[in-house]
MIDO-692423 format. One record per residue (C-alpha): x, y negated, z negated. Coordinates in steps of 0.05 Angstrom, whole numbers, m for minus. Example, Ala and Ser with C-alpha at 12.3 -4.5 7.8 and 13.67 -1.06 7.14 Angstrom:
2
246_90_m156;
273_21_m143;
# end
This chain:
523
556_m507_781;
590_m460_726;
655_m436_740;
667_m364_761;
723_m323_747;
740_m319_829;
751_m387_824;
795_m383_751;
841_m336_782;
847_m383_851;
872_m446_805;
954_m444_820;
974_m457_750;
936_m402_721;
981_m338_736;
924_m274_730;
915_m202_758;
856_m158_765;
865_m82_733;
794_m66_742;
719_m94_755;
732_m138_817;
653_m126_840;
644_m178_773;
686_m231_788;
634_m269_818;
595_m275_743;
599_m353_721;
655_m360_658;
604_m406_609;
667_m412_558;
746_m380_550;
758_m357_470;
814_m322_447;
791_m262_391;
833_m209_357;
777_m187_313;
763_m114_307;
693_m114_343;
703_m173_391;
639_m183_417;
599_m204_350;
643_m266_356;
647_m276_431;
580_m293_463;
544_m280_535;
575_m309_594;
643_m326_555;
720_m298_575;
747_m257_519;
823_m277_513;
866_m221_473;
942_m209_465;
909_m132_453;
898_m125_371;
825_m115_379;
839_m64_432;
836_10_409;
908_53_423;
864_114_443;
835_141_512;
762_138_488;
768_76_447;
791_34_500;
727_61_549;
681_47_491;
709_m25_487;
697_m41_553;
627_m22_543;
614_m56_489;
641_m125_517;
597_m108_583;
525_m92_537;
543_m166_498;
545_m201_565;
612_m226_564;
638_m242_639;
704_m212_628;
769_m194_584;
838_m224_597;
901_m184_565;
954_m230_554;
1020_m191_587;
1053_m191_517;
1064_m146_459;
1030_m112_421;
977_m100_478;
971_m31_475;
988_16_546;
923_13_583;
892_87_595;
853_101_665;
791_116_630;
785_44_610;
796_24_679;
751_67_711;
695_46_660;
709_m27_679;
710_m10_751;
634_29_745;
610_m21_701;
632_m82_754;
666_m113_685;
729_m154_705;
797_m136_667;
842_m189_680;
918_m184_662;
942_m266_639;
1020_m269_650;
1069_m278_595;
1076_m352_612;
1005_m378_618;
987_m397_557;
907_m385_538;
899_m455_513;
909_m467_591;
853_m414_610;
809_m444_559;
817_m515_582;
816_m502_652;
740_m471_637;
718_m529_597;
737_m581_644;
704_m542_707;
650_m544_661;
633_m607_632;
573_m614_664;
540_m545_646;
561_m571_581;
521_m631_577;
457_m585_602;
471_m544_540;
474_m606_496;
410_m633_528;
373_m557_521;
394_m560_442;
371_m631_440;
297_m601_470;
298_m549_420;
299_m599_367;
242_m629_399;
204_m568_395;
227_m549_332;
204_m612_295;
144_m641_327;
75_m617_320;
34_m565_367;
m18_m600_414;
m81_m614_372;
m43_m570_316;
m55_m509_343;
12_m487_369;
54_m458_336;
135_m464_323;
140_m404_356;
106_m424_413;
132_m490_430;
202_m461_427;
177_m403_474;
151_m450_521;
225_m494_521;
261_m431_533;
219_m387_581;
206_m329_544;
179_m303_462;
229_m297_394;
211_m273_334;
229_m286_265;
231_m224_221;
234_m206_148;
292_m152_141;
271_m122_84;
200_m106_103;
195_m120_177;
148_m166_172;
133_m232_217;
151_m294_174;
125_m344_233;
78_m313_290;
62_m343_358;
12_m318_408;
63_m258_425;
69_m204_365;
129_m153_356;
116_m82_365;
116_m51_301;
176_6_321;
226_m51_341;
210_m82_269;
217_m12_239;
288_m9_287;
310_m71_245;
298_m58_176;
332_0_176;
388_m25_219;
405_m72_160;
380_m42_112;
446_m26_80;
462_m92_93;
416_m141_74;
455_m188_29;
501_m193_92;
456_m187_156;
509_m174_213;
518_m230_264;
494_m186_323;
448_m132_327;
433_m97_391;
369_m47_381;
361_m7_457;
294_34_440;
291_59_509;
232_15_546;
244_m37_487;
299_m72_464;
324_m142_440;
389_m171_400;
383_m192_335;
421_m251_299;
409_m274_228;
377_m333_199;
408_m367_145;
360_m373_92;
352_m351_23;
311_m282_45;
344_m235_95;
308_m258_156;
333_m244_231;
319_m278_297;
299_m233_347;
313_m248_424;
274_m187_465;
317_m164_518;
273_m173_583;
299_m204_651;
324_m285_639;
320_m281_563;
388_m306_570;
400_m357_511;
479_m390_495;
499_m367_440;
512_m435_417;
441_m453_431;
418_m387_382;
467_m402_323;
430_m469_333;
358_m448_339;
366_m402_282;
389_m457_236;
328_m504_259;
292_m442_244;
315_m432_170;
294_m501_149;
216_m474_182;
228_m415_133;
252_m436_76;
202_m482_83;
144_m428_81;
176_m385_36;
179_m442_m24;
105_m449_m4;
82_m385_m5;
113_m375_m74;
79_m428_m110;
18_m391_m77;
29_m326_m112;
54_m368_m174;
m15_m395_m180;
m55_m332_m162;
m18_m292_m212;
m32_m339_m261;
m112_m344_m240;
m113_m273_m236;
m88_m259_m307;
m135_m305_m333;
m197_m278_m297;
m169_m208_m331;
m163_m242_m404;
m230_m275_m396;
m198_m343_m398;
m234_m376_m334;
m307_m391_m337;
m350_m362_m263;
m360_m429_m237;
m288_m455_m240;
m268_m376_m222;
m307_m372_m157;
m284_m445_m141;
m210_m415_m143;
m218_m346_m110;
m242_m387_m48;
m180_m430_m43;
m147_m358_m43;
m194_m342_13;
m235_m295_m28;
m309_m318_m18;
m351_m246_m22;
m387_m242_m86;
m368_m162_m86;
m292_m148_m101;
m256_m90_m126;
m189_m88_m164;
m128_m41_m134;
m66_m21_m178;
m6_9_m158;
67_19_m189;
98_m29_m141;
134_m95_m142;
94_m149_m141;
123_m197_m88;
140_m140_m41;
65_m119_m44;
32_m192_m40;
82_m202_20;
59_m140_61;
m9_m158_39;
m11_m230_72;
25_m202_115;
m34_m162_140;
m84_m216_132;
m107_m186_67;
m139_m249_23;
m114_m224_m48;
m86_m243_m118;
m35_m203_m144;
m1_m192_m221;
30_m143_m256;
20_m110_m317;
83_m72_m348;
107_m29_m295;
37_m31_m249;
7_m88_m202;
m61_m108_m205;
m85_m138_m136;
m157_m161_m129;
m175_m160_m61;
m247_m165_m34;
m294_m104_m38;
m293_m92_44;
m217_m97_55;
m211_m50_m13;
m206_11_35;
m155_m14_79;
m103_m23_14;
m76_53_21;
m67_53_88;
m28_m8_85;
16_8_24;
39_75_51;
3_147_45;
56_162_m7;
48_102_m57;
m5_112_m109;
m59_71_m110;
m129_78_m157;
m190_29_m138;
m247_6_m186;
m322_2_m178;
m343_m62_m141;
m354_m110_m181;
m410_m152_m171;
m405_m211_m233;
m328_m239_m243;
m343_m225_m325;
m337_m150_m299;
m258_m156_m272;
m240_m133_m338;
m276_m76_m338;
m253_m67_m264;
m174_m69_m280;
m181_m17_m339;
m221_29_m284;
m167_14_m237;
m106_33_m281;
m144_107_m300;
m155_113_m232;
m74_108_m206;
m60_153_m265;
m105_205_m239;
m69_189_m177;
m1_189_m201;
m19_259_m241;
m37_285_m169;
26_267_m136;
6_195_m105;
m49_176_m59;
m108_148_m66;
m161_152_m120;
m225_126_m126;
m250_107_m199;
m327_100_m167;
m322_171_m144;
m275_208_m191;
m292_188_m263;
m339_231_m277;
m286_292_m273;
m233_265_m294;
m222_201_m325;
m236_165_m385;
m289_113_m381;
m280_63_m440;
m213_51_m479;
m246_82_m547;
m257_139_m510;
m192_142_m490;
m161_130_m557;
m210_182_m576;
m179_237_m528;
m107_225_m548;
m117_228_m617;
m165_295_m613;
m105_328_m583;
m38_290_m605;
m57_251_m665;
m15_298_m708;
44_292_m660;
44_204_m650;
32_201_m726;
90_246_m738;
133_203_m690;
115_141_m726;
138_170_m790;
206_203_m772;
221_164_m712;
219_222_m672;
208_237_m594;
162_288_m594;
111_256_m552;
169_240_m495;
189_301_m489;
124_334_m484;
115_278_m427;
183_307_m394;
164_378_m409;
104_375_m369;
117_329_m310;
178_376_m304;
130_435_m293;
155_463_m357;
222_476_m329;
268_479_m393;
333_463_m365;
299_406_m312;
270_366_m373;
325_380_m422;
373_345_m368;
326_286_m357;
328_278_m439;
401_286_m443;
389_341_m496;
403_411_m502;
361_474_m482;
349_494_m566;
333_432_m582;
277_420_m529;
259_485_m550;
245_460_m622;
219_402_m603;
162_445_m561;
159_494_m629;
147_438_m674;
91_409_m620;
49_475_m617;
50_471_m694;
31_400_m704;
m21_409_m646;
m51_481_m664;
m46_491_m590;
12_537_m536;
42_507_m485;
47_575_m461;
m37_576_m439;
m60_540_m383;
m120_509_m430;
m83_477_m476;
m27_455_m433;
m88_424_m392;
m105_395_m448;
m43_359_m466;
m32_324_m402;
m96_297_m391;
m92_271_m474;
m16_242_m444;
m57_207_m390;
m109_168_m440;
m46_156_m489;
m18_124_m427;
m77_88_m414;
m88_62_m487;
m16_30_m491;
m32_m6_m417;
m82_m33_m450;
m48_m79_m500;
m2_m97_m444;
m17_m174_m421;
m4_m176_m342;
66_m218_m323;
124_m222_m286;
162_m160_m273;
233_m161_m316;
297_m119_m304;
293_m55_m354;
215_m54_m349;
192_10_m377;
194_79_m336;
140_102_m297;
88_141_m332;
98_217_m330;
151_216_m279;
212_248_m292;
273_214_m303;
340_206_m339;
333_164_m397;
379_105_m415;
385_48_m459;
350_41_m531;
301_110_m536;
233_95_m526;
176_73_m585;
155_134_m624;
95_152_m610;
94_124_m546;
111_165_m484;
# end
């Protein structure tokens, strides 16, 4: 039987008084650790004695109730206040907290050292020590063997050795890295990504989410992506801390593990992917691939979106979305099948544009299919994001071959790019700026860190180059739908790769520039 603190404060050599909380002093004391760190309880665990001399104990009235409530929500049994400087004078408000919350507050004399505290606890017990030693040696167990028949998962074997589900989590995304026959609800992985999400190259060692009818305690994983193990908060989820610093490091190995695999994965769909785009695959080898990729329709349609391309392939798989995925200067391409096409919006977010192809019904087409896509996401860029459908908007408003078009840039701004080329000009950029700025002057001369006049005879020397006013609604239609195939022509003799740092800015978005200025003639 574990020790309680009733029967700490009844051994003679240990000299202790209760301030406050005697309805707890029945709760077992698993361990005795002295802390003087400013938020105690990330370091002191469930069931354990906090030992303090009183840094870590706030001077003020409200402080020192808050304290108390914090130690009680981490599951600590108690707090003892060595009878020594510099504990701080003990207000009534932490007292009374202590007494409502049943959380003993034990004052140690002057002459009983802690190190006696803590060995009197270990030695009462030894026992409960070798059950914890024989629970972590069962979680190896389940850890490393393999499900019945293979179809258990991780997840599950170590549900079924501790009583009760955990989750693994991607911070960043809130995503499941390993799954078991119980899923997370969607809010309590929304709860943790953006509890950390100021924090993700340092998860914090405890995280307590309380979402009213749901909540759970979070501790992180140690592996290279910012992953977090999740413990639900439900009646006898009650895990040593000990035993969840251990389970989460069994658990890293598990997900590093998947994570090296699921890279060479995307490593070797980029790379079919780009080929299939290039022409550089033959059908029969082609369709042999997509199936390994678990795409086997004949009918698939191509998706881009100005996104990065792990983050998207992750939340993709993530859905059960079979898919390859590459990018192409600063959009990614994802071929998905033709029936999950529709779900890709929904998915990505309402707010990320996305532009579909046609279905494609013969792989020689996914050329064809990737050019449709990229017009389509600049129509539905030019709109403000969303979704755009090359199959059902093309015939308004986009171009359908490249020569035309190259053909509708240079109708409208062939005098301009040519002029750029020559003098090594921007006019072309800052007609870009102009216009996604809604022709607000002072907006687009601050995003091209030039003054008012000389935007202004930048605009001058446009309309006279051009033969057309920016001041018309025509010919200022004109213009940005000639930007949009310039844009699309210069895509074009992009070959799809790896996203670098300092990849060019987004197409007809506003922004400050920096660096080296852009290619003339190129917005």
């Amino acid at each position: 039987m574990t020790l309680t603190l009733r029967e700490l404060l009844a051994i003679p050599q240990i000299t202790n008084k209760v301030l406050a909380g005697s309805a707890g002093l029945d709760r077992p004391v698993v361990w005795a650790h002295a802390c003087e760190m400013p938020a105690p309880w990330d370091w002191v665990g469930e069931g354990e004695l906090l030992m303090s001399i009183g840094h870590c104990v706030p001077a003020d009235e409200s402080g020192q109730a808050r304290f108390v409530r914090h130690l009680a929500e981490a599951g600590l049994c108690g707090v003892a206040l060595g009878d020594y400087p510099p504990m701080p004078r003990l207000s009534q408000a932490m007292l009374d907290t202590a007494d409502d919350l049943g959380f003993p507050v034990l004052l140690t004399a002057h002459d009983t050292p802690f190190s006696v505290v803590a060995r009197a606890v270990a030695t009462a017990n030894q026992h409960s020590e070798l059950q914890r030693l024989w629970q972590l040696s069962r979680l190896n167990v389940a850890v490393g063997s393999p499900g019945r028949k293979g179809n258990e998962s991780l997840l599950d074997r170590v549900a079924k050795e501790l009583g009760h589900a955990v989750f693994v989590v991607d911070a960043r995304h809130g995503t499941e890295i390993l799954t078991g026959k119980e899923r997370l609800e969607k809010r309590v992985a929304h709860a943790i990504v953006q509890g950390v999400e100021s924090n993700l190259q340092r998860l914090p060692a405890r995280l307590h989410l309380d979402l009213g009818d749901a909540s759970c305690t979070c501790f992180p994983v140690p592996s290279s992506r910012p992953a977090m193990l999740v413990i639900p908060d439900r009646t006898g989820n009650r895990i040593d801390p000990f035993a969840v610093l251990h389970l989460a490091s069994l658990i890293a190995v598990e997900v590093e593990r998947l994570t090296m695999e699921r890279e060479n994965l995307k490593r070797a769909a980029r790379q079919l992917f780009s080929q299939l785009i290039e022409g550089r695959v033959d059908s029969d080898s082609a369709a042999r691939q997509l199936r390994q990729h678990g795409i086997v329709q004949k009918s698939l349609t191509v998706a881009a979106l100005h996104e990065d391309e792990w983050d998207v392939s992750d939340v993709l798989s993530y859905h059960g979305i079979a898919h390859l995925a590459t990018t192409a200067g600063d959009v990614v391409l994802v071929l998905v099948e033709a029936a999950q096409g529709g779900d890709l919006p929904a998915v990505l977010g309402a707010e990320t544009p996305v532009g579909t192809s046609s279905v494609v019904h013969v792989l020689s087409h996914i050329p064809d299919a990737t050019r449709e896509a990229r017009w389509a996401l600049q129509a539905a860029r030019s709109q403000g994001g969303g979704h755009v459908d090359y199959a059902a908007e093309h015939p308004l408003f986009l171009p359908r071959t490249v020569t035309e078009a190259q053909n509708a840039a240079r109708s409208v701004l062939g005098a301009v790019i040519d002029y750029d080329s020559a003098h090594r000009t921007e006019l072309i950029r800052s007609l870009e700026v102009y216009l996604a700025c809604d022709r607000s002057w002072k907006k687009a001369a601050e995003v091209l860190s030039i003054h008012k006049q000389t935007l202004g005879s930048r605009l001058a020397k446009i309309e006279q180059l051009t033969g057309r006013s920016l001041g018309t609604t025509q010919d200022v239609a004109e213009c940005w739908m000639a930007l949009l195939a310039l844009r699309t022509v210069v895509q074009e003799t992009q070959t799809p790769s790896r996203p670098v740092s300092g990849a060019a800015p987004e197409a007809l978005t506003p922004r400050r520039r920096t660096g080296r200025p852009a290619t003339p003639g190129r917005p």
